[in-house]
C-alpha positions in Angstrom: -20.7 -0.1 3.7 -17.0 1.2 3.9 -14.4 -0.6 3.4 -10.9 1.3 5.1 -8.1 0.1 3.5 -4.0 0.1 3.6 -1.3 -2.0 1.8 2.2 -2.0 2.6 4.6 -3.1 -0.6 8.3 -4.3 -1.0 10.4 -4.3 -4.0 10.2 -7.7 -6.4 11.6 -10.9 -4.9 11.5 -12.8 -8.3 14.6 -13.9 -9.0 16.9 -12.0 -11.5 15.2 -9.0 -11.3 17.9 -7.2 -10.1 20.2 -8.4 -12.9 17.4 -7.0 -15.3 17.4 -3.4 -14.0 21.2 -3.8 -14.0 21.1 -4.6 -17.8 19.2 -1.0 -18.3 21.2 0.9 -16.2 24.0 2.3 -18.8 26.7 5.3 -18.4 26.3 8.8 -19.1 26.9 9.5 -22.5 30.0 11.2 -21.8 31.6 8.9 -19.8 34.3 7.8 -22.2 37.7 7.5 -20.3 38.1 3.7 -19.0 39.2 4.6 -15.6 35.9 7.0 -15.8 33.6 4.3 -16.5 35.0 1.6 -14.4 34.2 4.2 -11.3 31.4 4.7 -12.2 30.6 0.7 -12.4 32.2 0.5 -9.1 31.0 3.4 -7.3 27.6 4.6 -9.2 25.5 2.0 -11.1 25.2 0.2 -7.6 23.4 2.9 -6.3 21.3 3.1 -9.3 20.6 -0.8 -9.5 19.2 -0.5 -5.6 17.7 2.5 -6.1 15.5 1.7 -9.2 15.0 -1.9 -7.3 13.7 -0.6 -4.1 11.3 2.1 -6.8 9.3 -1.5 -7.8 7.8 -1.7 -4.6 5.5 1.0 -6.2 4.4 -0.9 -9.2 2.1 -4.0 -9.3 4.3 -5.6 -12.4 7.2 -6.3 -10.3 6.9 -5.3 -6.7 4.7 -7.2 -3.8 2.4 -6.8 -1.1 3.7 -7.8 2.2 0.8 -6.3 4.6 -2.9 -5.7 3.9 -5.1 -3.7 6.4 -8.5 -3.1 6.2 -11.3 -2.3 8.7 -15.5 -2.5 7.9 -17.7 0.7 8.6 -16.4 1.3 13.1 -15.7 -2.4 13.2 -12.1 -2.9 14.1 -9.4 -3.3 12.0 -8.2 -6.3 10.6 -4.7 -7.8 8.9 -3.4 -9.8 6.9 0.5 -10.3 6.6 3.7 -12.6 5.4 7.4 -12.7 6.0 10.0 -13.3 3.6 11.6 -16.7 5.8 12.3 -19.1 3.3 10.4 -22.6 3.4 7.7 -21.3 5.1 5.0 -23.2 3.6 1.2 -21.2 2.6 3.5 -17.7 3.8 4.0 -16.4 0.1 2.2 -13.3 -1.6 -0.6 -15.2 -3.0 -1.6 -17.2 -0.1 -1.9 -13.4 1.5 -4.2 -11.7 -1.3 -6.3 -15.3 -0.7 -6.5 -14.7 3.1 -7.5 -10.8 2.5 -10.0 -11.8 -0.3 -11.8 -14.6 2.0 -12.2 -12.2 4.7 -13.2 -9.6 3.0 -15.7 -12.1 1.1 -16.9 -12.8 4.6 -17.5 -9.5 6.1 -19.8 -8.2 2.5 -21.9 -11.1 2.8 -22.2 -10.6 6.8 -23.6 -7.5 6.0 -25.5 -7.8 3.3 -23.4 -5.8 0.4 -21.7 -6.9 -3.0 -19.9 -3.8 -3.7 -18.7 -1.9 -0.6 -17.5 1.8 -0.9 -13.4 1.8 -0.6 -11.9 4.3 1.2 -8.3 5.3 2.1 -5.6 8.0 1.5 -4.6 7.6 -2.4 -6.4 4.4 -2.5 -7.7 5.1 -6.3 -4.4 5.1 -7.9 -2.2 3.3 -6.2 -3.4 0.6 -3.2 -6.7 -0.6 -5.6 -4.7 -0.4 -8.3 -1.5 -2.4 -7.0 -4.1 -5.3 -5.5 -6.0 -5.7 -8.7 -2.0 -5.8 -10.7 -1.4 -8.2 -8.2 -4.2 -10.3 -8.5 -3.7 -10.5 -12.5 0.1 -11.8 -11.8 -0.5 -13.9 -9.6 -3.7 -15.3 -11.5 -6.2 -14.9 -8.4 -9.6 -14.0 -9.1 -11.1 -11.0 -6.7 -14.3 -12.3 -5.1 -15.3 -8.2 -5.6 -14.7 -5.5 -7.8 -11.7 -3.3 -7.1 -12.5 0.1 -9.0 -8.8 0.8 -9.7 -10.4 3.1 -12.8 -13.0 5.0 -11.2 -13.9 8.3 -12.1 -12.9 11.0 -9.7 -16.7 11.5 -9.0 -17.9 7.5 -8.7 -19.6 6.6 -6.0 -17.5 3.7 -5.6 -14.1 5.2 -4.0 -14.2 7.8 -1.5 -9.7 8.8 -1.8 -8.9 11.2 1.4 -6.3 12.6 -0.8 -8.6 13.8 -3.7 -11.1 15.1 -1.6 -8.7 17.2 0.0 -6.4 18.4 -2.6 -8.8 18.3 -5.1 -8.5 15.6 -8.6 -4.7 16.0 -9.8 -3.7 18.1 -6.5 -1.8 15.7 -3.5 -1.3 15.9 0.4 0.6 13.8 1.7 -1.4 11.5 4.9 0.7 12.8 7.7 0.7 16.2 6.4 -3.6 15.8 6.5 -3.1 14.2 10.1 -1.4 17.3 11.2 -3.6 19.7 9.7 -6.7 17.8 11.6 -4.7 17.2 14.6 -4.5 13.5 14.6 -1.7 11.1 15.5 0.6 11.1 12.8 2.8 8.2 11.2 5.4 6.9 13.4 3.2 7.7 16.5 2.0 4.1 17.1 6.1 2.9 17.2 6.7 5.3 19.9 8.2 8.1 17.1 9.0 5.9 14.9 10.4 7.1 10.9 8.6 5.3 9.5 6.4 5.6 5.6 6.0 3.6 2.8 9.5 4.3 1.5 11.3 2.5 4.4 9.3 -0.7 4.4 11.5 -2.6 2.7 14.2 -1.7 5.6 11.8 -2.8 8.2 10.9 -6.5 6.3 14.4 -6.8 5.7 16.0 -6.3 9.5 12.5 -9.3 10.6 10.5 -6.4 12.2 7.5 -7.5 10.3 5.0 -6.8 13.5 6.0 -3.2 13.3 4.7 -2.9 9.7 1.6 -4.9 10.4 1.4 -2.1 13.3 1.6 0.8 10.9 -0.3 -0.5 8.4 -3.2 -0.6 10.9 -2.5 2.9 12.3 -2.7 3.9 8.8 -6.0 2.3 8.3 -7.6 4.0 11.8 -5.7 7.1 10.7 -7.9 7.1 7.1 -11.2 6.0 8.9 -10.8 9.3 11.3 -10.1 12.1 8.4 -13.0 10.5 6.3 -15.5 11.1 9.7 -13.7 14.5 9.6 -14.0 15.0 5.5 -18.1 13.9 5.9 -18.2 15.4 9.1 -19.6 12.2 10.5 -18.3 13.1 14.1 -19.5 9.4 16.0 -18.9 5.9 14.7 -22.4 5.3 15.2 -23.7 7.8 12.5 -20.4 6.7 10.4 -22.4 3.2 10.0 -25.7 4.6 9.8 -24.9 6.5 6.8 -22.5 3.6 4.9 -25.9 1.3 5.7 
């Protein structure tokens, strides 16, 4: 069975975390003129505070899921989301990774499988690895096993990336969708700019269906350069080699 999968992240929401990554942000070293410095506390370091804020989106210790997609074998895709609107009650990060987990429960026993093979675009090092990070933090147990440390040749992971650019090497998703001629990122918002980099931006101005949008391209965009990368042309042969 194979299991396509997505996640979209935003920067940390606990707070003080800002005021932490402003406590490590420091001068250059030869900024020793007061007027010097206090421009550069006024003009620079809050660059630098948003900057390295926004860059915790891409680490499990302090940044947060906000979407998860994932489709089964040619079934179709499936979602699981939040928002960030305060007192909304069972809408927080770990009542989304419970929701994802009990469906995904659902669908291995429907068809018969404890350990499904994962596949997306990167999926090894970053989108298994944030979800098991996240699952530690937020003290959730996986009902399955996410290989975040396979080996580059386990059976367990097929990553788009790796078997494109080879272990170590990287392509970037939309630069593989244009090689293959598929849609590429944006596509499904009518030409959209939009990657994982602007998510945050999108959460922020309430356009939360438009991720969940993406984030499911993303997932149909992975299932179709895994049918090209196995040359499995048809859906149909797809699931009859996963079963």
């Amino acid at each position: 069975m194979h299991l396509y999968l997505d996640i979209e992240t935003i920067p940390g929401q606990t707070p003080g975390l800002r005021d932490d990554i402003a406590r490590a942000i420091t001068p250059p070293a030869n900024y020793k003129k007061p007027e010097t410095l206090a421009q550069w506390e006024a003009e620079q370091k809050p660059l630098l505070i948003d900057d390295a804020w926004r860059k915790t989106a891409f680490h499990g210790d302090r940044g947060e899921l906000i979407c998860i997609a994932w489709a089964v074998n040619d079934e179709p895709v499936q979602c699981v989301s939040r928002t960030l609107a305060p007192h909304n009650n069972g809408d927080d990060e770990r009542g989304l990774l419970a929701a994802f987990f009990a469906e995904v429960s659902r669908a291995l026993e429907a068809h018969h499988y404890r350990r499904p093979v994962f596949v997306g675009h990167n999926v090894r090092d970053f989108d298994l690895r944030f979800l098991y990070q996240r699952a530690v933090v937020l003290d959730l147990a996986p009902p399955l096993h996410f290989p975040h440390d396979a080996r580059p040749n386990g059976e367990s992971v097929f990553d788009t990336m790796t078997a494109w650019a080879g272990w170590g090497g990287r392509v970037s998703l939309d630069r593989l969708c244009a090689a293959l001629g598929l849609a590429q990122k944006g596509s499904e918002l009518g030409g959209e700019d939009i990657d994982g980099s602007k998510v945050w931006d999108y959460v922020r101005a309430g356009r939360i269906d438009e991720v969940v949008t993406y984030c499911k391209a993303d997932v149909e965009r992975v299932r179709a350069i895994h049918r090209r990368l196995t040359f499995a042309a048809a859906p149909m042969l797809l699931a009859a080699q996963a079963d």
